[in-house]
C-alpha positions as CSV (number, residue, x, y, z in Angstrom):
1,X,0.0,0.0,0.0
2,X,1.4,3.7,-0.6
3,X,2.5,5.2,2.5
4,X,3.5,8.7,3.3
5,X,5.1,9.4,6.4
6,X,4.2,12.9,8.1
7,X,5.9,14.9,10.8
8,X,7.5,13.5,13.7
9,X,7.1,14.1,17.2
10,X,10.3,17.1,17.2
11,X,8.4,19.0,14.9
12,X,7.4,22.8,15.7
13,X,3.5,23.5,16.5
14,X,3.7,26.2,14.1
15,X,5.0,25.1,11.6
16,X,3.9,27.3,8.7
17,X,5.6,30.8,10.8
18,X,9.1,28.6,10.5
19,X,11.2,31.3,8.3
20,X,11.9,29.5,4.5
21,X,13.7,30.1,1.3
22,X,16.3,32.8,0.6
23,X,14.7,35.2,3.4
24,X,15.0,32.8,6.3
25,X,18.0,31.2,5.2
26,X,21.5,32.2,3.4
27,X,23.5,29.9,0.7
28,X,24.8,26.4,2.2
29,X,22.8,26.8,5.3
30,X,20.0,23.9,5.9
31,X,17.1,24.3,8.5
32,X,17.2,23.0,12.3
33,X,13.4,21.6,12.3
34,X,13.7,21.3,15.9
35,X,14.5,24.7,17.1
36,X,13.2,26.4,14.4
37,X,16.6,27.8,13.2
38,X,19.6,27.9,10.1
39,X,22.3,25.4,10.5
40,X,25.3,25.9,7.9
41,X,26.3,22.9,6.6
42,X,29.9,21.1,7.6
43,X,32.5,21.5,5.1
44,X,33.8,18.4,3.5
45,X,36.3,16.8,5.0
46,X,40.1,17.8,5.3
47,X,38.5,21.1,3.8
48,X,38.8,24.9,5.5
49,X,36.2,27.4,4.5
50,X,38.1,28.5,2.0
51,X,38.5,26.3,-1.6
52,X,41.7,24.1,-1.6
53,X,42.7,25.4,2.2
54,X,43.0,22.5,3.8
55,X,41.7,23.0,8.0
56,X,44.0,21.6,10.7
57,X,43.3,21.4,14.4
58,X,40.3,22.7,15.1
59,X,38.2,25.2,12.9
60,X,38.7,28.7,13.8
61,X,35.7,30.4,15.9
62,X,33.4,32.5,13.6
63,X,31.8,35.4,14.7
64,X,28.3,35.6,15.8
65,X,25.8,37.1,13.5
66,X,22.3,37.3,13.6
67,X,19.4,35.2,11.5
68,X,16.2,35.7,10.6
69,X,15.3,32.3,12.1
70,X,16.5,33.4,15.9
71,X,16.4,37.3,15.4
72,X,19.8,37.1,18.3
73,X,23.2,36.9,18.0
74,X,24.4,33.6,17.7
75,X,27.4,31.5,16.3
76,X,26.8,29.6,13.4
77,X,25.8,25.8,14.0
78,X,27.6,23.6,11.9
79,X,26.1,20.6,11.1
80,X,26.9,17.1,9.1
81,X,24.9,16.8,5.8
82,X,21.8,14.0,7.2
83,X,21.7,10.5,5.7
84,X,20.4,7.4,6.1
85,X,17.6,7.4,9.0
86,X,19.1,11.0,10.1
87,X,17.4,12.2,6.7
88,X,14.6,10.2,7.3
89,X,14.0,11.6,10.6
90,X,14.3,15.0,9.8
91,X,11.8,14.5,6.9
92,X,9.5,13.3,9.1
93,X,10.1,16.6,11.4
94,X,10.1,19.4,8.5
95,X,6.2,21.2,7.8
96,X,4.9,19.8,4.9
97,X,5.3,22.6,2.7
98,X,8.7,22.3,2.7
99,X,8.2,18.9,0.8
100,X,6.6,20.4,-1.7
101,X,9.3,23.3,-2.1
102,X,12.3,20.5,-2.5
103,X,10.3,18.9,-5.4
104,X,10.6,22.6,-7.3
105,X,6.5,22.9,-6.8
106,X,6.6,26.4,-6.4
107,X,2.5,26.8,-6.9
108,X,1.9,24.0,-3.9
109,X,4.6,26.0,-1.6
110,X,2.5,29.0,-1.6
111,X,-1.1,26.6,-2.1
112,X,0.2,25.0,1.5
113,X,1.4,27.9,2.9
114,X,-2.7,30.3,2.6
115,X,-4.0,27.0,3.9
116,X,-1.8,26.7,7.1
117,X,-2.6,30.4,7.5
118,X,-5.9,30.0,6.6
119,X,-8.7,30.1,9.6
120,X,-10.9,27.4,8.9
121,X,-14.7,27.0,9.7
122,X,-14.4,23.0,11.7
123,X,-16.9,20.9,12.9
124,X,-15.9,18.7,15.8
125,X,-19.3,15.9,16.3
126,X,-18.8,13.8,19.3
127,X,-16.6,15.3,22.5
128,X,-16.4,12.5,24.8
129,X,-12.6,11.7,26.0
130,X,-10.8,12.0,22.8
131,X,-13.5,14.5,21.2
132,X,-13.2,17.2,23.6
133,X,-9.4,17.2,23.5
134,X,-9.2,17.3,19.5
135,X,-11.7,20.6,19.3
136,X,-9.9,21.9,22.2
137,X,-6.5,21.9,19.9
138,X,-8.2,23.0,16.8
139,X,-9.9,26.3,18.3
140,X,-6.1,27.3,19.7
141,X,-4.5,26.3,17.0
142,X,-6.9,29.4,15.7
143,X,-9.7,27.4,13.8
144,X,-13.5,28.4,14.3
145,X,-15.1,25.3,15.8
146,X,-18.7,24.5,16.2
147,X,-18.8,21.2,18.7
148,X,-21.9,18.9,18.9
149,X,-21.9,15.9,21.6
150,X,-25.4,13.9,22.4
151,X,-24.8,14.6,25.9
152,X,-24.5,18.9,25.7
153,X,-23.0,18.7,29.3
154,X,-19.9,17.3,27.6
155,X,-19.6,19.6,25.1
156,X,-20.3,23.1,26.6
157,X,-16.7,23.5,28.4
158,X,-15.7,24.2,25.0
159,X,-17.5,27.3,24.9
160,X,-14.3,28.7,27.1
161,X,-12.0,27.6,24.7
162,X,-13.7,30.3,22.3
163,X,-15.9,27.1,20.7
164,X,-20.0,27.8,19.1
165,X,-21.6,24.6,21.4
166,X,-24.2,23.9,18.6
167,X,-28.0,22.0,19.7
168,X,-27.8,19.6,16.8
169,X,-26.0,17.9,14.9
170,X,-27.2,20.1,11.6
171,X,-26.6,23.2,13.3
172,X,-23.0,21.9,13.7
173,X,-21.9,21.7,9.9
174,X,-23.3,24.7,9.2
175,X,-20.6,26.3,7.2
176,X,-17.6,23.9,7.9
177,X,-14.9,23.4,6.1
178,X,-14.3,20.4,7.7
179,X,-16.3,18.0,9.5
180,X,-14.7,15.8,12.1
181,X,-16.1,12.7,13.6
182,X,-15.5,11.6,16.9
183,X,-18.7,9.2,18.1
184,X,-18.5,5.4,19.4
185,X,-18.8,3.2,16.4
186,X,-19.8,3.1,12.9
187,X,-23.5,3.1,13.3
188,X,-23.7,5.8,15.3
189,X,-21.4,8.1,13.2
190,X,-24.0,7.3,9.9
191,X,-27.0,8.0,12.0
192,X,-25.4,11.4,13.5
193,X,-24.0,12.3,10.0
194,X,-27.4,11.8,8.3
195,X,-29.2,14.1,11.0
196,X,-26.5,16.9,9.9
197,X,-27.0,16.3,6.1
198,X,-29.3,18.7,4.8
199,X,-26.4,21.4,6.2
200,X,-23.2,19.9,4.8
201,X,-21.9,21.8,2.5
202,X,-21.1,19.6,-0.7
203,X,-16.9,19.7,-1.6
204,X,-16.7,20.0,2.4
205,X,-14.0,17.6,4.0
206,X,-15.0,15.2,6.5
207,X,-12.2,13.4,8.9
208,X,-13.9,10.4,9.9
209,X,-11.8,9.9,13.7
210,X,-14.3,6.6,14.8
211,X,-12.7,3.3,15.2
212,X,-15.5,2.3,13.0
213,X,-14.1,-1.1,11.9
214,X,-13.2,-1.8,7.8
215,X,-16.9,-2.7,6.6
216,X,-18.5,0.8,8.4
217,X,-15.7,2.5,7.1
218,X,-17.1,1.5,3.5
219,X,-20.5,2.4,4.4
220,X,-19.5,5.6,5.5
221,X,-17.6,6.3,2.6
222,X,-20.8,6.3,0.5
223,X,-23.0,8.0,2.6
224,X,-19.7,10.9,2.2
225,X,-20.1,10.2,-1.8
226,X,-24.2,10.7,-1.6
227,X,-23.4,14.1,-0.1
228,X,-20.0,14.9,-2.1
229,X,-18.1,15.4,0.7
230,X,-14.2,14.3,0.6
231,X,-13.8,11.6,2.6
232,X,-10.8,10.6,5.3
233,X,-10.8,7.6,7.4
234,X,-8.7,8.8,9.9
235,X,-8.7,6.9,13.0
236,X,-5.8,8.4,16.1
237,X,-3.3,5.9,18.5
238,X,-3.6,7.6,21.8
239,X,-5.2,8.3,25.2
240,X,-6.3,11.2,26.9
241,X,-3.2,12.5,27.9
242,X,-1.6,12.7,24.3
243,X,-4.9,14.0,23.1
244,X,-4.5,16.6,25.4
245,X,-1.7,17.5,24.8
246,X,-1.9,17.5,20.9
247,X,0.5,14.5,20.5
248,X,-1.7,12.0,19.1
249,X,-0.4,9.6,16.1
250,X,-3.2,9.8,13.1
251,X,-3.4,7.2,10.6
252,X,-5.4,8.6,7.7
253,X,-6.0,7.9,4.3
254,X,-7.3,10.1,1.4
255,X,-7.0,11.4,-1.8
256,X,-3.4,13.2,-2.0
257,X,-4.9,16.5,-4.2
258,X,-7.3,17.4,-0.7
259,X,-5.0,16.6,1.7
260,X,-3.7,20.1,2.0
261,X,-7.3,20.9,3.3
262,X,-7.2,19.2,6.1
263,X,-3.2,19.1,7.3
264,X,-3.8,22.3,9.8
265,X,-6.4,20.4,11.6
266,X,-4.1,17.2,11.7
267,X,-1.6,19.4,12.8
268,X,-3.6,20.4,15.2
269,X,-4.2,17.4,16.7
270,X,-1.5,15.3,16.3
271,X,2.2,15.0,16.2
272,X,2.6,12.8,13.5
273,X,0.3,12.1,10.5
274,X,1.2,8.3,9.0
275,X,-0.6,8.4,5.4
276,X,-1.9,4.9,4.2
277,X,-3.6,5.3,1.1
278,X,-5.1,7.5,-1.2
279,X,-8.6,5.6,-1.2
280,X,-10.1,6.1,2.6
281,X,-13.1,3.7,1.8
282,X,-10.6,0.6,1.3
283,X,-9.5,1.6,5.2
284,X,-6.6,1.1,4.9
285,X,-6.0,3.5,8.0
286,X,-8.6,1.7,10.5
287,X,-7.1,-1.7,9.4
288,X,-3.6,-0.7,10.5
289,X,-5.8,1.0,14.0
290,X,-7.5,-2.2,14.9
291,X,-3.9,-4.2,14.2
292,X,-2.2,-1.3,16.9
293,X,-5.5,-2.0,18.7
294,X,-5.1,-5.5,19.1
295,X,-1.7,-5.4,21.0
296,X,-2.8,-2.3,22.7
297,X,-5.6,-4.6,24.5
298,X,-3.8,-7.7,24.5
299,X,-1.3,-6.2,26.6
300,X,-3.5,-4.3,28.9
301,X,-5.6,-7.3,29.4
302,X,-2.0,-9.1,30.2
303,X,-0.6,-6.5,32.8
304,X,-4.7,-7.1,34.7
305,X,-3.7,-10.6,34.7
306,X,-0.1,-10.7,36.0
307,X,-1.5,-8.2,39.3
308,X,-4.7,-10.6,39.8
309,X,-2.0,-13.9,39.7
310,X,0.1,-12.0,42.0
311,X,-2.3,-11.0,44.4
312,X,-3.9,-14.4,44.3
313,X,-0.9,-15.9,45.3
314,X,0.6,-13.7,47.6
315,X,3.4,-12.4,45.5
316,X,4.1,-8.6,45.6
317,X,3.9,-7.0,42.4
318,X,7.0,-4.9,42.9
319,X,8.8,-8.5,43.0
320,X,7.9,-9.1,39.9
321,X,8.5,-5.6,38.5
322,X,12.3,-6.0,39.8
323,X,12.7,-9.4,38.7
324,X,11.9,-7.8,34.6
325,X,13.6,-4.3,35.3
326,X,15.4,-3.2,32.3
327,X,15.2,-6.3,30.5
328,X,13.5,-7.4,27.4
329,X,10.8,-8.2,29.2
330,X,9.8,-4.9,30.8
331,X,7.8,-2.6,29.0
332,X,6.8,1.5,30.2
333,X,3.2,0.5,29.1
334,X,3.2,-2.5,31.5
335,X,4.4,-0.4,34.6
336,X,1.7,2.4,33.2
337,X,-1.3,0.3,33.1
338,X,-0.4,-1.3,36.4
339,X,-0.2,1.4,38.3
340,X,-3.1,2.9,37.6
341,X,-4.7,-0.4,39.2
342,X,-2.7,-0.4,42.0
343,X,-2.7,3.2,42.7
344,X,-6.3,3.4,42.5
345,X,-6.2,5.9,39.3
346,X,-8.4,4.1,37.1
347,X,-10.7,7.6,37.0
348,X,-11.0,10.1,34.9
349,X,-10.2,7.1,32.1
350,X,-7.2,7.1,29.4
351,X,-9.4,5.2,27.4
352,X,-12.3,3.8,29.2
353,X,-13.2,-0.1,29.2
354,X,-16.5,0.4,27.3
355,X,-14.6,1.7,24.5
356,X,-11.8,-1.0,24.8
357,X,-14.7,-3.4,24.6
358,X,-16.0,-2.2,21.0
359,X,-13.0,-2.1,19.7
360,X,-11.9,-6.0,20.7
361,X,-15.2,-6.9,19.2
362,X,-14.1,-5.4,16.0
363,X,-10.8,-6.8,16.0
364,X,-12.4,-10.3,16.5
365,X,-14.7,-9.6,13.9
366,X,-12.0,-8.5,11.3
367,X,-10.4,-11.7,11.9
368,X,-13.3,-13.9,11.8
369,X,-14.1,-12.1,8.3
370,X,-10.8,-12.9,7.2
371,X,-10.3,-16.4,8.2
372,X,-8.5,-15.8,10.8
373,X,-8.6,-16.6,14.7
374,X,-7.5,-14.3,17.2
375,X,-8.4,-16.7,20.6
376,X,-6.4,-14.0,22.7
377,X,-8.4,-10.6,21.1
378,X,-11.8,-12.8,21.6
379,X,-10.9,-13.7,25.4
380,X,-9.8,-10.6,25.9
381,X,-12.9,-9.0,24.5
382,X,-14.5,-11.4,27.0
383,X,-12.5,-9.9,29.6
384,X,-13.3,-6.4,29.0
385,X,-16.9,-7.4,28.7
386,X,-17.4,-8.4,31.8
387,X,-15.6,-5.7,33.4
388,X,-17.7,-3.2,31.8
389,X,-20.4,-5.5,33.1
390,X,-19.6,-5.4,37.0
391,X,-19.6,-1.4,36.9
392,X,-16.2,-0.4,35.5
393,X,-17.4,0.7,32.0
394,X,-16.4,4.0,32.4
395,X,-13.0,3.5,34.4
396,X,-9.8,3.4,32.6
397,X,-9.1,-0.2,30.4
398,X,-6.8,-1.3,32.7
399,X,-9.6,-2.1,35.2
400,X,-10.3,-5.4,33.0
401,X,-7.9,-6.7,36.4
402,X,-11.0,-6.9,37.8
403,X,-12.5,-9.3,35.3
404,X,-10.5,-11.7,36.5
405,X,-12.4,-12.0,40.2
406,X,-15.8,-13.5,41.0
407,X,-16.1,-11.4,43.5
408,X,-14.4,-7.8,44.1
409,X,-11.1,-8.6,45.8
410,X,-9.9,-7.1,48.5
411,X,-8.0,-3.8,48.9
């Protein structure tokens, strides 16, 4: 499948006010991603600044000068021309429009450049966990946002973050240029998108955000081809925390000529875009979510079981934390989920059990339709099933620990 990699986690928020081309630069300099600043290149080898002067010792200090990048006096940063995964890396890091200005596409520069400038009119439907967090991002990164959530409650704290807390779903998409999707599953994104149809406006882009599984994904896609809209599936990898903090990972797919439309509100959102397709209703972005998914839950389902052995037998779980310290066998996600169990942090959720619950049933299901069997994704579903059952639904996943006891253990 094509793949196009977006920016890393180093990259600046604002990206598009990063000085570029001959006025933010001068000749044989390259630009520091990271800080946001020129770095001259290193001279080749054996080689002084001036041609056929060969350098011994050490290179004689330059004087500081000022750049447009920093606007202080600074010495010039000297840095090794990147290869390898150096390059890569640094790709990944650099705005987008500066892609477009290595390939000589002086017309898509300045096309990317009025869109990341651009305030845009976006529609955020559905502000539970991850919702709220995304349209929070958006309206600072300077975007007009009109939330909608079934429950208001959960939606109106965005009025202080500047957003219009719309009554309906309709009353939403008025106007957007983009219509995001952030609901519980498939079905209920096609029945919330059809109440707002008579106000989306045709050529709008809509990012579908849902772990919706592949075949909703396909029905959604026509329902987005009924109203002309241009259609993303472009499910997110993170919690609450990175959602808060803008530093989700979104996997999205979608023709490459409308992407520019919806980067700032990607941007926004996340701090890396991982591009998996041009054709969003093959899903080729949710079927690389529910494969992330599926060892997401297997090993928060494992990390409920190791406490529930340990307490069952009397071994403290710090025994067994020391026994796998710094080994192949540890893991920061292990320690993570486990503490909030044995801390007692299992509220406000990271990503409650409910949700953990769909999304195992839609792994299973992707397997099943594929011919293959995932016994650990379907016990685990199990799991999470009956923790949602016995009143921890709304707690974090990592309460599936309690799935494992007939009766609530003991503190």
């Amino acid at each position: 499948m094509a793949r196009r990699r977006g920016p890393g986690p180093g990259r600046g928020r604002a990206g598009a006010a990063v000085p570029d081309g001959p006025a933010g630069r001068v000749p044989g300099e390259r630009l520091d991603v990271l800080h946001a600043r020129p770095v001259r290149a290193c001279p080749a080898p054996g080689r002084g600044s001036a041609p056929g002067r060969p350098r011994i010792g050490r290179p004689a200090a330059e004087p500081a000068r000022r750049t447009p990048a920093t606007g202080r006096g600074r010495r010039a940063r000297c840095a090794p021309p990147a290869s390898g995964w150096q390059a890569d890396r640094q790709h990944d890091r650099a705005p987008r429009r500066h892609e477009a200005e290595r390939s000589g596409n002086r017309e898509a520069v300045e096309q990317k450049a009025d869109v990341m400038t651009d305030k845009l009119t976006v529609s955020v439907l559905g502000t539970g966990i991850m919702g709220a967090a995304m349209a929070r991002n958006i309206a600072r990164a300077g975007h007009a946002v009109r939330a909608w959530n079934r429950t208001r409650d959960k939606a109106e704290p965005l009025a202080a973050d500047g957003a219009h807390v719309a009554a309906t779903p309709a009353e939403a998409v008025e106007g957007a240029d983009v219509v995001l999707t952030m609901l519980y599953d498939g079905p209920a994104t096609l029945e919330v998108m059809r109440q707002a149809a008579a106000s989306l406006r045709p050529g709008a882009a809509w990012v579908q955000s849902t772990t919706a599984g592949v075949e909703a994904v396909g029905e959604l896609a026509a329902f987005a081809r009924e109203r002309q809209l241009v259609f993303f599936d472009a499910p997110v990898l993170g919690t609450r925390r990175p959602a808060e903090a803008g530093q989700l990972t979104v996997l999205a797919a979608g023709p490459e000529e409308h992407r520019s439309a919806v980067v700032p509100v990607l941007d926004a959102v996340g701090a890396r875009t991982v591009w998996t397709g041009e054709d969003a209703a093959a899903g080729s972005a949710t079927r690389l979510k529910l494969v992330a998914n599926s060892w997401v839950i297997a090993a928060t389902n494992a990390a409920g079981e190791v406490l529930a052995l340990a307490k069952a037998l009397g071994v403290d779980p710090d025994g067994f934390f020391d026994l796998i310290a710094g080994g192949p066998l540890d893991m920061g996600y292990l320690r993570a989920k486990a503490g909030l169990v044995l801390d007692g942090r299992l509220s406000p959720a990271q990503f409650a059990v409910a949700t953990a619950a769909k999304d195992a049933r839609l792994i299973v299901e992707a397997g099943e339709r594929n011919g293959v069997r995932l016994d650990l994704a379907a016990a685990g579903a199990q799991r999470l099933a009956r923790a949602a059952a016995r009143g921890h639904g709304d707690e974090d996943m990592a309460a599936a620990y309690f799935a494992s006891f007939d009766e609530p253990p003991a503190s």
